[in-house]
TORKOL-4160 file (C-alpha; in steps of 0.2 Angstrom, whole numbers, padded with zeros to 4 digits, m for minus):
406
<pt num="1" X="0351" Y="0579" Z="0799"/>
<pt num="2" X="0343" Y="0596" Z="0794"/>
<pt num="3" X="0333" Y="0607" Z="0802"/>
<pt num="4" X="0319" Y="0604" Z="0788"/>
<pt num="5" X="0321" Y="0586" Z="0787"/>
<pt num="6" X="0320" Y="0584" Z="0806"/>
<pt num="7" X="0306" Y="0595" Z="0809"/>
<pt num="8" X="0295" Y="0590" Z="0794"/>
<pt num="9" X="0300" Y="0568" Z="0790"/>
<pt num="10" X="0289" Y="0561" Z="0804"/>
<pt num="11" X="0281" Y="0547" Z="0795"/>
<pt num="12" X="0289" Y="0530" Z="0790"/>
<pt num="13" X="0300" Y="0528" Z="0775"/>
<pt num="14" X="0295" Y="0514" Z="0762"/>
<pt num="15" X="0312" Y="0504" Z="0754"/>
<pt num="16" X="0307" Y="0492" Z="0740"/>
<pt num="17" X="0322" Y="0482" Z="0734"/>
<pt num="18" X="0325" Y="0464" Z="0733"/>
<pt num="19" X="0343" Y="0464" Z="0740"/>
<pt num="20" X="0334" Y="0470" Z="0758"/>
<pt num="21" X="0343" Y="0458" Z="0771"/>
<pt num="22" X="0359" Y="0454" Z="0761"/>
<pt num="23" X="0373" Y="0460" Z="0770"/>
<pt num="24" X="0383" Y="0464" Z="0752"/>
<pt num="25" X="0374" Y="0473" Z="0746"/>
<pt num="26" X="0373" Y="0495" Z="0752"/>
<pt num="27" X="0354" Y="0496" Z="0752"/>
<pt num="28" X="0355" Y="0489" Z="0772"/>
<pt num="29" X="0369" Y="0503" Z="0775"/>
<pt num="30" X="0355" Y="0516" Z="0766"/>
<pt num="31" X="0342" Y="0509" Z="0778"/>
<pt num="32" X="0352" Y="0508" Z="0796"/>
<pt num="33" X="0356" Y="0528" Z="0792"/>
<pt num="34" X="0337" Y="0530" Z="0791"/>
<pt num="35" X="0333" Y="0520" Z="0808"/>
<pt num="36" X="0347" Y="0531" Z="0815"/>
<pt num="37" X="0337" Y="0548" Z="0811"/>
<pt num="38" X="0321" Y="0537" Z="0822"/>
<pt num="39" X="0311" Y="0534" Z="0805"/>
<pt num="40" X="0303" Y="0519" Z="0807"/>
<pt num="41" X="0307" Y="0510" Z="0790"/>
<pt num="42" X="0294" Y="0498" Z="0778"/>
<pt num="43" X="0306" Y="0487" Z="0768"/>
<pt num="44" X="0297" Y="0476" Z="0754"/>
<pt num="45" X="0309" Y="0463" Z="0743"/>
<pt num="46" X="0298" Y="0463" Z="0731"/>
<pt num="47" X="0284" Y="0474" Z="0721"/>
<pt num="48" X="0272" Y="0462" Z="0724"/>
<pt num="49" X="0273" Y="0462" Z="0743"/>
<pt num="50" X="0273" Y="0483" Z="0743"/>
<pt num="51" X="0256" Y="0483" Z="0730"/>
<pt num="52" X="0249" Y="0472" Z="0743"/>
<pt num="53" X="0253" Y="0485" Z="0759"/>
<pt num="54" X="0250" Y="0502" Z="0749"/>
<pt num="55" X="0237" Y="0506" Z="0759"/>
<pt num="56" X="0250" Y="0506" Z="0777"/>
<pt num="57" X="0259" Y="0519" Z="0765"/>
<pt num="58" X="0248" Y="0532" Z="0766"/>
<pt num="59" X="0259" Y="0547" Z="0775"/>
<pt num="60" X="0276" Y="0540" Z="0770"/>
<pt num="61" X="0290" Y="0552" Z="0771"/>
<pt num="62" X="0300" Y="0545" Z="0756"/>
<pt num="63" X="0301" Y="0530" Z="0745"/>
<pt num="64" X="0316" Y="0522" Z="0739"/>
<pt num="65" X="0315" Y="0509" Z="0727"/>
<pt num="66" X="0328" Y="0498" Z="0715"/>
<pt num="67" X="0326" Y="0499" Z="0697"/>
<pt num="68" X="0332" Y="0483" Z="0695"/>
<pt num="69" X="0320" Y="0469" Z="0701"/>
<pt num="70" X="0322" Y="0456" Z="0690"/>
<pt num="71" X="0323" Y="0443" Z="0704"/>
<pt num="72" X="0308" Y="0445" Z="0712"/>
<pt num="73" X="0296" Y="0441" Z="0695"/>
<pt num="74" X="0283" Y="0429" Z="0703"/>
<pt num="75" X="0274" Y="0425" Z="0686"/>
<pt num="76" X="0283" Y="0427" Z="0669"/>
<pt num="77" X="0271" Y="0436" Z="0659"/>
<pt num="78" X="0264" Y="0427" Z="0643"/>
<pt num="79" X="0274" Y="0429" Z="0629"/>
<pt num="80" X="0292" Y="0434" Z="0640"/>
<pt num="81" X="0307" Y="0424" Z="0637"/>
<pt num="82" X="0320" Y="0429" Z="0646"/>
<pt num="83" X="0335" Y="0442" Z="0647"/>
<pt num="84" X="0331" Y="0460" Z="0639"/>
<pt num="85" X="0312" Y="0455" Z="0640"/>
<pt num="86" X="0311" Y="0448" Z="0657"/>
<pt num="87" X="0321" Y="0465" Z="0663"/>
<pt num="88" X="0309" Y="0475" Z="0652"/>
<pt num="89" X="0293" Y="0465" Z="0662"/>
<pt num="90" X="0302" Y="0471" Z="0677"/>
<pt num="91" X="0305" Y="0490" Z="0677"/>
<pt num="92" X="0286" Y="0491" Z="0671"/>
<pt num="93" X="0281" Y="0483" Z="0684"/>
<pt num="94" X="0291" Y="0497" Z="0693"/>
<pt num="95" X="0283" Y="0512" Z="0683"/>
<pt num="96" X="0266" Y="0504" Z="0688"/>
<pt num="97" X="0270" Y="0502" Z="0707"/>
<pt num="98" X="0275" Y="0522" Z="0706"/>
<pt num="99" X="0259" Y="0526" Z="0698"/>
<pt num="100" X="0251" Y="0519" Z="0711"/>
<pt num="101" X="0261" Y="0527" Z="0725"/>
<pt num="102" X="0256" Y="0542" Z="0718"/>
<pt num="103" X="0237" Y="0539" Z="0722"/>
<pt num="104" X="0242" Y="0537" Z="0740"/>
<pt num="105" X="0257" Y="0549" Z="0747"/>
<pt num="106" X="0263" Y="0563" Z="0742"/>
<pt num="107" X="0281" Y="0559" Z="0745"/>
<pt num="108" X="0297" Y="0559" Z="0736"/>
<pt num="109" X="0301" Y="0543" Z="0728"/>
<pt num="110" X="0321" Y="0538" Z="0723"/>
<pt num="111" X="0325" Y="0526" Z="0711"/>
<pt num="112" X="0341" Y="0521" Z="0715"/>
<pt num="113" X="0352" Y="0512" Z="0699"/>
<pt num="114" X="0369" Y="0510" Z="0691"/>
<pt num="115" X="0359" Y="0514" Z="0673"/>
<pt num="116" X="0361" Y="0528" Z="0662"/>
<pt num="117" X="0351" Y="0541" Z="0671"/>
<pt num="118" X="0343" Y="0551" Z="0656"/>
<pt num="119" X="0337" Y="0534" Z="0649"/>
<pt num="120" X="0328" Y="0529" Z="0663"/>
<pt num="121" X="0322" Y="0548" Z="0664"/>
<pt num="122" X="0314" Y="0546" Z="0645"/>
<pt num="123" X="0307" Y="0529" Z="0651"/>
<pt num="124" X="0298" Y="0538" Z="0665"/>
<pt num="125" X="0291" Y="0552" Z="0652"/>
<pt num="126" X="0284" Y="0540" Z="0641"/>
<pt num="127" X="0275" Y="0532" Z="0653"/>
<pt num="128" X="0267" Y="0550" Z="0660"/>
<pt num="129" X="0278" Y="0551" Z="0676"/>
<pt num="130" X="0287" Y="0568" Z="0676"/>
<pt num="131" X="0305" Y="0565" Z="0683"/>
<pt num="132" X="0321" Y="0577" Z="0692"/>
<pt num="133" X="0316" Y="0595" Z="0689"/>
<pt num="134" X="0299" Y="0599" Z="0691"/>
<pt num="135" X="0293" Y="0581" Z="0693"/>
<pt num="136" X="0294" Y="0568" Z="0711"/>
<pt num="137" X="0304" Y="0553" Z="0706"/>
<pt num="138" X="0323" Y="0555" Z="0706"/>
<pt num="139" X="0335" Y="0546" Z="0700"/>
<pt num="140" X="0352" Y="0542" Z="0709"/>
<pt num="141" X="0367" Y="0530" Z="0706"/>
<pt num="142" X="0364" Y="0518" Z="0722"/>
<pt num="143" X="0382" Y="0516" Z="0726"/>
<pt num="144" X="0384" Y="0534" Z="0730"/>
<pt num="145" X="0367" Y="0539" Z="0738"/>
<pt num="146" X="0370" Y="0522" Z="0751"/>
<pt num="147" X="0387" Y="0521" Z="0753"/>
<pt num="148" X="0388" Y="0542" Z="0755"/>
<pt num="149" X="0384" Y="0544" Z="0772"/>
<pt num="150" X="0367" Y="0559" Z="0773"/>
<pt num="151" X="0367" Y="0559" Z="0755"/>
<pt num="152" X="0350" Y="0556" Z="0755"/>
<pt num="153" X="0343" Y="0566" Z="0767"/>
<pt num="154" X="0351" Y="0580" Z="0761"/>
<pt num="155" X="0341" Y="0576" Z="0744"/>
<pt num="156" X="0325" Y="0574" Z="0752"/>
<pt num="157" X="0328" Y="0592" Z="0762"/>
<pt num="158" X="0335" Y="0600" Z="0744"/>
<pt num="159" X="0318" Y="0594" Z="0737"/>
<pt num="160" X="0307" Y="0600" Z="0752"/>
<pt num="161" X="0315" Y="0618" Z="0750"/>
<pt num="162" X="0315" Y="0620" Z="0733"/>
<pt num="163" X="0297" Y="0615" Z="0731"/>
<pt num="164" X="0282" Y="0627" Z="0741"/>
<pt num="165" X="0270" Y="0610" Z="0734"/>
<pt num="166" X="0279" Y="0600" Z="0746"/>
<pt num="167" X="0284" Y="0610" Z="0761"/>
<pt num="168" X="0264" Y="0616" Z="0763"/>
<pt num="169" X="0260" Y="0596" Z="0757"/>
<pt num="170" X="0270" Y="0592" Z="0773"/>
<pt num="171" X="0267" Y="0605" Z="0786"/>
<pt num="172" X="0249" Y="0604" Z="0783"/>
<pt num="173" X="0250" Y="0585" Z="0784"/>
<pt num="174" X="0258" Y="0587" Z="0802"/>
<pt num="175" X="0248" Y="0598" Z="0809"/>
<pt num="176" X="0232" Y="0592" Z="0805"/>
<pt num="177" X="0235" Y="0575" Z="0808"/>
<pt num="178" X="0241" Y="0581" Z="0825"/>
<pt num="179" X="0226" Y="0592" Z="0831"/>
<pt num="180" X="0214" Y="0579" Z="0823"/>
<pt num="181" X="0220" Y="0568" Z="0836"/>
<pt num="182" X="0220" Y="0579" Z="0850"/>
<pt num="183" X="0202" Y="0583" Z="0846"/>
<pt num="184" X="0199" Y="0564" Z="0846"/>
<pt num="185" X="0206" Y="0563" Z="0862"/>
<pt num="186" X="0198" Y="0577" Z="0871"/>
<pt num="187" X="0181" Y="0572" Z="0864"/>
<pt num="188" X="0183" Y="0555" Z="0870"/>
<pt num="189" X="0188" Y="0562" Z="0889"/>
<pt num="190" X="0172" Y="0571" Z="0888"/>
<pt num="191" X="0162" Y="0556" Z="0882"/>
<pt num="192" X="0166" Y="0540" Z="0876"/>
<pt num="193" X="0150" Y="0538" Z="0866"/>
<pt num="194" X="0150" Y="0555" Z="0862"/>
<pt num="195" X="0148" Y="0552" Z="0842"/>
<pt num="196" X="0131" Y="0544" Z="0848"/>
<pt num="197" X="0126" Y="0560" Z="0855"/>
<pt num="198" X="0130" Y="0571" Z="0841"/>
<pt num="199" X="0121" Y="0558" Z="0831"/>
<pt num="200" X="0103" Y="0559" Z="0840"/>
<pt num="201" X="0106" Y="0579" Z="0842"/>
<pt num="202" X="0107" Y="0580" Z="0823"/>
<pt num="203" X="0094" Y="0567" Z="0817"/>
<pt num="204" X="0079" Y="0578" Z="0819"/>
<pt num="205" X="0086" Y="0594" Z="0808"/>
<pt num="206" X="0098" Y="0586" Z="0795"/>
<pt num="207" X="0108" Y="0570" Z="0790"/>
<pt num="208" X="0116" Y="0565" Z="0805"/>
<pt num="209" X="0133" Y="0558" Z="0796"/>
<pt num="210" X="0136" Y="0576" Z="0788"/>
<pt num="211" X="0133" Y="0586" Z="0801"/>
<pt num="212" X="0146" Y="0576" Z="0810"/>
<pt num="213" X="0156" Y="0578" Z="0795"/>
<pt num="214" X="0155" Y="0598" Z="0797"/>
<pt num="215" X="0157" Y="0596" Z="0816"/>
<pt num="216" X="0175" Y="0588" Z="0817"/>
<pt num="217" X="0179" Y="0601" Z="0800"/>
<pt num="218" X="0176" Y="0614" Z="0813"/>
<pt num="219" X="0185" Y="0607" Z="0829"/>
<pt num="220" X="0201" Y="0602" Z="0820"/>
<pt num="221" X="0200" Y="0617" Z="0807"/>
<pt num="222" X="0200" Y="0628" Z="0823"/>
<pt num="223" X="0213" Y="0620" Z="0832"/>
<pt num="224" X="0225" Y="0622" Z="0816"/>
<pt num="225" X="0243" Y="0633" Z="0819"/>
<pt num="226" X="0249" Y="0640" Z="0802"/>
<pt num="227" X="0261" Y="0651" Z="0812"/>
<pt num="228" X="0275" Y="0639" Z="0810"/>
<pt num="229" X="0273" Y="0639" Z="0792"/>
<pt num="230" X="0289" Y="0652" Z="0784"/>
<pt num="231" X="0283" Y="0662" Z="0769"/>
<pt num="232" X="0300" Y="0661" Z="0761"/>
<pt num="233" X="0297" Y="0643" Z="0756"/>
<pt num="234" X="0281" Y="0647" Z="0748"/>
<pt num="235" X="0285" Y="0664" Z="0740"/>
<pt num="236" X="0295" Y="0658" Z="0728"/>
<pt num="237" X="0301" Y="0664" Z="0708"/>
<pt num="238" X="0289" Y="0658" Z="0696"/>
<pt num="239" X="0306" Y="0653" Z="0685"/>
<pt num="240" X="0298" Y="0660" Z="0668"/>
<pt num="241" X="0292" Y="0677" Z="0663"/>
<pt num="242" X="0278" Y="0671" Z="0653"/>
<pt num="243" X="0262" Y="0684" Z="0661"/>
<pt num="244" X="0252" Y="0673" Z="0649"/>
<pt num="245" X="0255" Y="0656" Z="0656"/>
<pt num="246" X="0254" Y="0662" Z="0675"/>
<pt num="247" X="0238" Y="0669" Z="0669"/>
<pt num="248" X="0231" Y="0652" Z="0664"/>
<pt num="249" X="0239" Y="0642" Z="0677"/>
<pt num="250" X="0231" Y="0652" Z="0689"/>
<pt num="251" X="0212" Y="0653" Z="0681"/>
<pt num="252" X="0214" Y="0631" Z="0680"/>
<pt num="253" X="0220" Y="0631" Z="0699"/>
<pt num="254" X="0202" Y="0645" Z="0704"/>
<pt num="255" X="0192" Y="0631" Z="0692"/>
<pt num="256" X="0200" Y="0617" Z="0704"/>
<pt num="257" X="0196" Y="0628" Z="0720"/>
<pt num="258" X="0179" Y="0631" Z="0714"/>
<pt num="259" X="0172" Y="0619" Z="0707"/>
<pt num="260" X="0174" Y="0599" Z="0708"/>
<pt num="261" X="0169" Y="0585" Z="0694"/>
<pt num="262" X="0174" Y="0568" Z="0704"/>
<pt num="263" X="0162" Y="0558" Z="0714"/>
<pt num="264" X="0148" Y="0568" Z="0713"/>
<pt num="265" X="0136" Y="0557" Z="0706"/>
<pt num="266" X="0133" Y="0546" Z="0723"/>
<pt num="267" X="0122" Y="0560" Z="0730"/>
<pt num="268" X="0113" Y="0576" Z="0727"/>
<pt num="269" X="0118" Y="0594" Z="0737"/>
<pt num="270" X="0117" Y="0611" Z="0736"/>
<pt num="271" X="0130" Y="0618" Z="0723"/>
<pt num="272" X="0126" Y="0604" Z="0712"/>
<pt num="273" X="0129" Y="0611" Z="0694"/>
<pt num="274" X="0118" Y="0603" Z="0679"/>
<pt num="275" X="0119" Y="0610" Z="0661"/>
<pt num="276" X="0106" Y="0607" Z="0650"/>
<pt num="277" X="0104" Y="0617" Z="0631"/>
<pt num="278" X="0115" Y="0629" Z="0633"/>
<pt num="279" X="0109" Y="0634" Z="0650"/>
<pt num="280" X="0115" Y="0630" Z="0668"/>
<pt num="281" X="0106" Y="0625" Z="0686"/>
<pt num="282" X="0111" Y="0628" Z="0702"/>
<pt num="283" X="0104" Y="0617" Z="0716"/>
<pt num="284" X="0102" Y="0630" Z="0729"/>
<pt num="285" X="0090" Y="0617" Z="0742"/>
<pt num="286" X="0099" Y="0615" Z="0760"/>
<pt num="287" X="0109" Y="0598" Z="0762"/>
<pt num="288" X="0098" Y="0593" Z="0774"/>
<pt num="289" X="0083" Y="0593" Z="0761"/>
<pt num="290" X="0091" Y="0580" Z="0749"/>
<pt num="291" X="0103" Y="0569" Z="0758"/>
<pt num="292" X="0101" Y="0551" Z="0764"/>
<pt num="293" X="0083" Y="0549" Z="0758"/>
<pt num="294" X="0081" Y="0533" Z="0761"/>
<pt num="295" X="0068" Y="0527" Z="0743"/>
<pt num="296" X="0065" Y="0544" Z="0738"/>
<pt num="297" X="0068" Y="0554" Z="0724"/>
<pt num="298" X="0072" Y="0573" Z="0731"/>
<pt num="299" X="0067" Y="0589" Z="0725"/>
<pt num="300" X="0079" Y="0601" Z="0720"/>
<pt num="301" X="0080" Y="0619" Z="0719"/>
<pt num="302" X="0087" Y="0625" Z="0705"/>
<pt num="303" X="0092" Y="0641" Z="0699"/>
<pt num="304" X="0096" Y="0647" Z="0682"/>
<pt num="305" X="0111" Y="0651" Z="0675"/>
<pt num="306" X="0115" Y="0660" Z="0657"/>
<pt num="307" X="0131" Y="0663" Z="0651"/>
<pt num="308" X="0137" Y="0682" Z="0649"/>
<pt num="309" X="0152" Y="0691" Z="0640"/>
<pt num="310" X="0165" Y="0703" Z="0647"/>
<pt num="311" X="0155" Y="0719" Z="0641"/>
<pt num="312" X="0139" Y="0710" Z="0649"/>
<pt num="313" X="0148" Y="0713" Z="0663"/>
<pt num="314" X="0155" Y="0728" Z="0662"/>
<pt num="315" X="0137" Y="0735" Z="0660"/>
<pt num="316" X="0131" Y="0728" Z="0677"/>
<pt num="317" X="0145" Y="0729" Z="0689"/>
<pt num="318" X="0157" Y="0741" Z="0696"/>
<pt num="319" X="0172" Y="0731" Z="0688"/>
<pt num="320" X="0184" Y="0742" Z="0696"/>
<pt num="321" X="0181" Y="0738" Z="0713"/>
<pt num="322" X="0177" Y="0719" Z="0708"/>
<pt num="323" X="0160" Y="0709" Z="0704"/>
<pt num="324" X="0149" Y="0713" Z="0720"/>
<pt num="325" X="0132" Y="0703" Z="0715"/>
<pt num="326" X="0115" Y="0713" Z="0713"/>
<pt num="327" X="0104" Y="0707" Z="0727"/>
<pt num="328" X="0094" Y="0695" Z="0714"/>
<pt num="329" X="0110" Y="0689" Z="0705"/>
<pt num="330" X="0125" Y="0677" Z="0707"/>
<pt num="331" X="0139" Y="0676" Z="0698"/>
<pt num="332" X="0153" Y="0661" Z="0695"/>
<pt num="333" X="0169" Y="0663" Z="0688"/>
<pt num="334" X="0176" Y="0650" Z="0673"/>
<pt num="335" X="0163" Y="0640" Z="0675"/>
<pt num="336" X="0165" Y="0627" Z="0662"/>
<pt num="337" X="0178" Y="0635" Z="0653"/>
<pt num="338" X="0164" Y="0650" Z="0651"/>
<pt num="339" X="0171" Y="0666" Z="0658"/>
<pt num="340" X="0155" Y="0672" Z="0666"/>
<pt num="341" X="0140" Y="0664" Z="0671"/>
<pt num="342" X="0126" Y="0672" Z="0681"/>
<pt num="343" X="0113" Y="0664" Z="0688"/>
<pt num="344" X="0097" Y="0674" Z="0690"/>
<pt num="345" X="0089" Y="0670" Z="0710"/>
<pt num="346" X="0071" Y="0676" Z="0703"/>
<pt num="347" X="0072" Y="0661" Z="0690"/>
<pt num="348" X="0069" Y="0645" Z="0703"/>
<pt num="349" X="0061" Y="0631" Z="0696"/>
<pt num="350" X="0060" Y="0614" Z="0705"/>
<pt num="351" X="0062" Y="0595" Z="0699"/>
<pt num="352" X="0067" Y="0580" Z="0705"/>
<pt num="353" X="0082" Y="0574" Z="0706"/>
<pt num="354" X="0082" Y="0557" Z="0695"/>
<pt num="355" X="0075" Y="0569" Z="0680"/>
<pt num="356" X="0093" Y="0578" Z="0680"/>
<pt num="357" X="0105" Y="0567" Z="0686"/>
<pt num="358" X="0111" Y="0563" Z="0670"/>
<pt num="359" X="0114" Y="0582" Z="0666"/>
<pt num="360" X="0125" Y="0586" Z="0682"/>
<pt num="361" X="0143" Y="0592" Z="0677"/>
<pt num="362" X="0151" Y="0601" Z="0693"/>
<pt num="363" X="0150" Y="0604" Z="0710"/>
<pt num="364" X="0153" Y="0620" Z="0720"/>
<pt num="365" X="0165" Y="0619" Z="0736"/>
<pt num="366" X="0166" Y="0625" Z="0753"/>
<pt num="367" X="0165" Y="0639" Z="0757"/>
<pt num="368" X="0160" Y="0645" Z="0741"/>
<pt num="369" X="0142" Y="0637" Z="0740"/>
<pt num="370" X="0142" Y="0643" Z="0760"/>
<pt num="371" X="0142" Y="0660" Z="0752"/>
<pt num="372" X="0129" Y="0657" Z="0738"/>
<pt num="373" X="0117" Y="0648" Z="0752"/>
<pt num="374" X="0120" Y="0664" Z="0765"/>
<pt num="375" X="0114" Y="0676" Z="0750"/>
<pt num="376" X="0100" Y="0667" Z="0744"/>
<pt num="377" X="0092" Y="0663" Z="0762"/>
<pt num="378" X="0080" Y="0677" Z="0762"/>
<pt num="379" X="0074" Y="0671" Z="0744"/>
<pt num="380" X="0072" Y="0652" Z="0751"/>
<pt num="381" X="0065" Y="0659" Z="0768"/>
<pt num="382" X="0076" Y="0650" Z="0779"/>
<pt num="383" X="0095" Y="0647" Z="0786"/>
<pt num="384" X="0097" Y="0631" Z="0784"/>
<pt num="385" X="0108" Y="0631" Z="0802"/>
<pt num="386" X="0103" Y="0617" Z="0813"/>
<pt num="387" X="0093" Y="0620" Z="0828"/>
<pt num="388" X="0099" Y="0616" Z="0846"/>
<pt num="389" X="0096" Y="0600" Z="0853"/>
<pt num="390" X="0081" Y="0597" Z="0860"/>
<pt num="391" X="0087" Y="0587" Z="0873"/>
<pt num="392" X="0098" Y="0599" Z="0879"/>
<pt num="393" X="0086" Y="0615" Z="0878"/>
<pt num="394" X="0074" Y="0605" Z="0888"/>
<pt num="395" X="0088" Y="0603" Z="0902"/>
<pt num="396" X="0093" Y="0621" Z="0902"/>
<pt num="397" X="0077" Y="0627" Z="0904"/>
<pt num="398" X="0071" Y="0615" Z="0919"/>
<pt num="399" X="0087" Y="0621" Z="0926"/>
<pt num="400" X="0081" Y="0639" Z="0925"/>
<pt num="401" X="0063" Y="0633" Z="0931"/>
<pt num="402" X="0071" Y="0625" Z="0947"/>
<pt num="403" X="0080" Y="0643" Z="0950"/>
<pt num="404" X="0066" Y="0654" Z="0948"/>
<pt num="405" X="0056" Y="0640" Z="0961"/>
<pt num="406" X="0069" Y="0641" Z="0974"/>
């Protein structure tokens, strides 16, 4: 076992074949190697019984699954007879159970098969799964990567170090799951009801589930060691020379760091991003103002936002030295596929909430809106920071009243 595999494969390893058990057969050699390296090891016979345990997969190291599964079809589906069709019924119910693998792990998976590999490859593509090169499904003959003895290790090592997605993907993974339970631990030495404490300290100022929401952010992000992270698994060739493309690639990965579409409609907060015409509106009003408002529509604060060209820009900023905001101005970058939007901090106009819903778009991202909220405190007149408890300013001053007695 490698240095890379051994310092970065902590979690189980998920085998999905329906020969599991029978001596003949070299999946059980594959799967003794793996117990020998202390992986623990989820074997499924068939793709039934995985769907039904996907959620126990959720920080699996790598998946290795048989292509061949034509044995453990439960229910013919209508229409199937038998043979090519019922083999054809089978690997897409393989395809679908790597789909869904994808939604929970990000982990390696290995299809192991004594197919013509580029065939199985063009089956993978039509169906949207990228494969080999630059995708995460491989394809390997399973005589030779179960029979040959560290075969797969070394693939899952080849892959983590040739791919800076991965090797962050996992040492991230590590070490936050790690400190988070360190921090669980200490804070349960200090207290064991000690998320009922922060609860009624919070309840006065701001919703209580987000403010514990930032707390643990902050406990755990603090507690996080990069320092065993190696830059020369991330600083890696590009493998093109295409300025044009890296260009792009790297304006669509800002837009994702940015700005967020998913699951915003279940609440309202500050960063919230509506368009309507062919303006834009930035909810600027604190979290604490909007959230959890049990039968009430919210008021929100919103700014407005034009959209402006490159000379636009050039006019108003020091563009050699970057974009540095005028006092009653914000700027965002490729906001919805515009270049330049700037949202004027003298054009506040408030509404509620259920009159816009429907216009929302995007959402800004921490520490992004952090940044807007901090600029624009002197405009809204306050902080939005949450006071101290009252609970325990009251004890810390009855302390200093018994001092000054004595």
């Amino acid at each position: 076992m490698g240095p890379l595999f051994q310092e970065l494969c902590k979690g189980p390893v998920v085998v999905v074949d329906d020969r599991i058990g029978d001596e003949r057969d070299s999946i059980n050699k594959l799967i003794a190697e793996i117990e020998e390296n202390a992986l623990p090891v989820l074997g499924y016979t068939t793709i039934r019984e995985a769907r039904n345990k996907l959620q126990g997969m959720l920080f699996s190291n790598f998946i290795v699954i048989d292509w061949k599964m034509t044995g453990e079809i439960e229910e013919i589906p209508t229409g199937v007879q038998t043979g090519d069709e019922l083999e054809a019924a089978a690997e897409e119910e393989v395809i679908e159970l790597i789909k869904e693998l994808r939604k929970i792990c990000v982990a390696p998976i290995f299809i192991l098969s004594t197919y013509d590999k580029d065939w199985i490859v063009s089956r993978l593509e039509n169906k949207g799964i990228l494969a080999e090169t630059e995708g995460w499904v491989f394809i390997e003959n399973k005589g030779t990567l179960c029979e040959t003895r560290g075969a797969l290790i070394s693939k899952v090592e080849e892959w983590i170090e040739n791919s800076p997605h991965i090797y962050l993907a996992k040492c991230w993974t590590n070490e936050w799951l790690s400190k988070n339970t360190a921090v669980f631990w200490d804070l349960h030495q200090l207290n064991t009801y000690w998320p009922t404490l922060f609860y009624h300290s919070f309840e006065t100022e701001e919703d209580p589930i987000l403010a514990l929401r930032d707390t643990l952010f902050q406990l755990v992000f603090s507690e996080i060691d990069v320092s065993k992270i190696d830059p020369l698994f991330i600083n890696k060739e590009l493998g093109h020379a295409d300025k044009e493309l890296e260009t792009k690639s790297l304006k669509d990965l800002y837009r994702r760091l940015v700005y967020i579409d998913r699951d915003i409609d279940k609440d309202v907060r500050p960063g919230d991003i509506f368009k309507k015409d062919d303006s834009y509106y930035l909810n600027i009003r604190p979290e604490c103002d909007t959230t959890r408002r049990a039968g009430s529509n919210p008021k929100i604060y919103l700014l407005k936002g034009d959209v402006k060209t490159a000379e636009d820009i050039r006019k108003n900023y020091e563009t050699p030295h970057g974009i540095v905001d005028k006092e009653n101005q914000i700027t965002m970058l490729l906001l919805d596929e515009n270049d330049f939007v700037v949202f004027d901090k003298r054009k506040l106009s408030v509404g509620n909430y259920s009159a816009w819903e429907k216009y929302k778009k995007y959402r800004v991202t921490h520490p992004f809106i952090t940044q807007i909220r901090q600029s624009y405190s002197s405009y809204l007149g306050r902080f939005g920071v949450p006071s101290y408890p009252a609970q325990m300013l009251e004890s810390l001053f009855e302390s200093s009243n018994e001092l000054h007695d004595k």
